[in-house]
N, C-alpha and C positions, 0 to 999 in steps of 0.2 A: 252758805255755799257748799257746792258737792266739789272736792278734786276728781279728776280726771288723766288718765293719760293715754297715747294713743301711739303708736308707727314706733320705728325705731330711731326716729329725730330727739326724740325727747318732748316731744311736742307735749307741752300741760294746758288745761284752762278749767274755769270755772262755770257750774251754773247755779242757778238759782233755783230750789227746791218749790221757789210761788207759781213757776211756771208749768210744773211738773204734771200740773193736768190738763197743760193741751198741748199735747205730743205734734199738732202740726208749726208749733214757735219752736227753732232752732236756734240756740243761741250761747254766748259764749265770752266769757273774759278771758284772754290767754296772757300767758305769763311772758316772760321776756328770754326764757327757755326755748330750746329745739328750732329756731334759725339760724340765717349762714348770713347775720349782719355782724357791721361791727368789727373793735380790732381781733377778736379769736376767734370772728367766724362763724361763732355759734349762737348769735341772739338773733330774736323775733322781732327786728326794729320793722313797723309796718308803714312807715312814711318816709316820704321821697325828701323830704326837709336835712336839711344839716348835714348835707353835704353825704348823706347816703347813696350808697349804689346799687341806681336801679333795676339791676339784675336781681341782686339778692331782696330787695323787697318784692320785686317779682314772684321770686319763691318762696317768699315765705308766706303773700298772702295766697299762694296755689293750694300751700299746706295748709294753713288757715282754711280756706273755703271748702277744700276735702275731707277735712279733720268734719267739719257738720253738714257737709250734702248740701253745699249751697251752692246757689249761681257766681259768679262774679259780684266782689263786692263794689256796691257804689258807696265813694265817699269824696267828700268838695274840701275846699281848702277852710279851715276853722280858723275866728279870729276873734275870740272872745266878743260877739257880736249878740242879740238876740232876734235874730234874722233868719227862714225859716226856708226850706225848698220841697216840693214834694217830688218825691222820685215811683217812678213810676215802670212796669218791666218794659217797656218799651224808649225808656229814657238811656241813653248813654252818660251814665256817671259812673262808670269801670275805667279810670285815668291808670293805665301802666306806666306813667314815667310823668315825670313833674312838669310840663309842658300841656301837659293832658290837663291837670286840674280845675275845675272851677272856683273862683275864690268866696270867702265873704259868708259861710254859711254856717252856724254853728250847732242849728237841728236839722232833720229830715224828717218827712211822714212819708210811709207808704202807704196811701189809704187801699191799696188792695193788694192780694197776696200775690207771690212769685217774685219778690225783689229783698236782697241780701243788701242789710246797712252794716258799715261799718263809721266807728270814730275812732278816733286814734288820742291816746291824752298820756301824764305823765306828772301827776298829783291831780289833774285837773277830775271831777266826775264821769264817767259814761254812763249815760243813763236810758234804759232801756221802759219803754210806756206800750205795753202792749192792750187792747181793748180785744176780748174773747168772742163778744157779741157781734160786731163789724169785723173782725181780723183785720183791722188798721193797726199798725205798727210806727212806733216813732222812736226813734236814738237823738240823742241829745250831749254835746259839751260842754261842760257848767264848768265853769272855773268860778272864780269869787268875780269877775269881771260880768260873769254871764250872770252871777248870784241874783248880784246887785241890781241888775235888770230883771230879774226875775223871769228867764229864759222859760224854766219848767211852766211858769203860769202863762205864759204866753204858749207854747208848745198845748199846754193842756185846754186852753180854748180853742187854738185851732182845731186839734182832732174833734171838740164837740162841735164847731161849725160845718164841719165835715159829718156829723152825724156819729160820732162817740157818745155813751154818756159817761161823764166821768167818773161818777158810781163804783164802772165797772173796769173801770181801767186799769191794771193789774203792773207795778211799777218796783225798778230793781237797782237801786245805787248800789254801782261795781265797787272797786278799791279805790280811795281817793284817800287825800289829805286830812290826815284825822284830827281831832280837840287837840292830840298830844302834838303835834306837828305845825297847826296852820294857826304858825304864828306872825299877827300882821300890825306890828309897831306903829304905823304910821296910819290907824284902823278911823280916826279921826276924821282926816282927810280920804281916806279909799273908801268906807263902808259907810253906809246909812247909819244914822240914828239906833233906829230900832233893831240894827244886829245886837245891839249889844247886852240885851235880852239874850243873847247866845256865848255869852265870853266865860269859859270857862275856866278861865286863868288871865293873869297877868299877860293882856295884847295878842292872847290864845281863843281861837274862835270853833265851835261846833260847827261846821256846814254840813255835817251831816241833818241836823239839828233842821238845821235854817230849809234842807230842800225838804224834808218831808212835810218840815211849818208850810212852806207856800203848797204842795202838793195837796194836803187838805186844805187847806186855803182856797184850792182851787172846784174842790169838791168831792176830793178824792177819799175813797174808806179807810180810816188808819191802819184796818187789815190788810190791807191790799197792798201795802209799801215794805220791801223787804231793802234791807241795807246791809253790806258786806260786811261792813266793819272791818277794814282790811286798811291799815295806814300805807300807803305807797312809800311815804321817806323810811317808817318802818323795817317794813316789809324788804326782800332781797331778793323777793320775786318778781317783783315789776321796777319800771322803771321808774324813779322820781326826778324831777328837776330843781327839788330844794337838795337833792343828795347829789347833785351834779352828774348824772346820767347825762349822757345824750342822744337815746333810743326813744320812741315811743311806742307802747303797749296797745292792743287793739280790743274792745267791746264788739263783736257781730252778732248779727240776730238777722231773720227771715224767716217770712210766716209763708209755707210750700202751699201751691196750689193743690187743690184736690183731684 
């Protein structure tokens, strides 16, 4: 990933260097830096959850969407589901207050361009699937919940039903819960079998590991998948929820009309 900074908020984010050659994909992992959530004010909490106010996330996702020349972002309420919606510019999925929401969603496709996704997570994945060939875009929230459904392989056949081919489908796991972090005691009972093929320690699991296994799984090029490598409980730039945060971090992307 490339750092970035922008305005005199403090505003930071990240992008990915695989994207780099189609300037019309706008996209972006930001930090938990340069908003006005929160108790001192100054974090980029981008959901209306936990008892947030909805002014300040208002502004921060303004800052957000102007920080990358994007429309309003649409995004639906996530609930560790593998359940899919496609959004489209003429769909109203831009909720400015928690009321607004749609629930139950925890990918998007925009199979055509002029539509801004956003996910909002906090160890969990955001995952960005763009295809160069169709400029069909899809964001995704993988937690170990979605893992285990294998969200991304289901995400990755819808866009080839839609006329992707997976080949070329060009794919960017943001900051998430890394080896050293995602530790799950009770992995037994919560994960599959064959996770375990991925434990790289004592009830310590790779899901970095695991999304890229299903992504070529799916049929996807192992060039074509970049990973942040960025631990969120790590890390003190985003927010975690094994680190007892209570903010979440935002992935956005939009592929601009011509």
């Amino acid at each position: 990933m490339m750092r970035k900074k922008t305005g005199p908020h403090g505003l930071t984010w990240y992008t990915f260097s695989i994207f780099e050659p189609h300037p019309e994909l706008r996209h972006g992992v930001f930090t938990r830096h340069g908003g006005v959530s929160g108790p001192e004010r100054r974090e980029l909490h981008l959901s209306f959850s936990g008892g947030a106010d909805p002014a300040g996330v208002r502004t921060n996702l303004r800052r957000t969407e102007d920080a990358l020349g994007l429309p309003p972002a649409a995004f639906v309420g996530q609930t560790h589901s593998a359940r899919l919606t496609m959004v489209r510019p003429e769909d109203n999925y831009h909720p400015r207050g928690p009321e607004d929401i749609r629930q139950g969603r925890d990918a998007m496709i925009a199979p055509e361009p002029g539509v801004n996704l956003l996910i909002r997570t906090a160890d969990c994945q955001g995952v960005i699937l763009y295809d160069p060939e169709t400029r069909m875009l899809a964001l995704v929230h993988s937690g170990w919940r979605g893992s285990v459904q294998n969200i991304l392989g289901v995400t990755v056949a819808h866009m080839a039903e839609l006329g992707a081919r997976p080949a070329a489908i060009k794919v960017a796991i943001g900051p998430s819960l890394g080896p050293c972090c995602a530790e799950f005691v009770n992995h037994r009972q919560e994960l599959p079998e064959h996770f375990q093929n991925f434990m790289t320690d004592e009830n310590h699991f790779d899901f970095w590991a695991i999304s890229r296994h299903q992504l070529t799984d799916s049929g996807l090029d192992p060039e074509n998948i970049a990973t942040a490598g960025v631990c969120t409980k790590c890390s003190p730039d985003f927010f975690s929820y094994r680190r007892g945060d209570w903010g979440r971090f935002g992935t956005m992307a939009g592929v601009l009309k011509r």
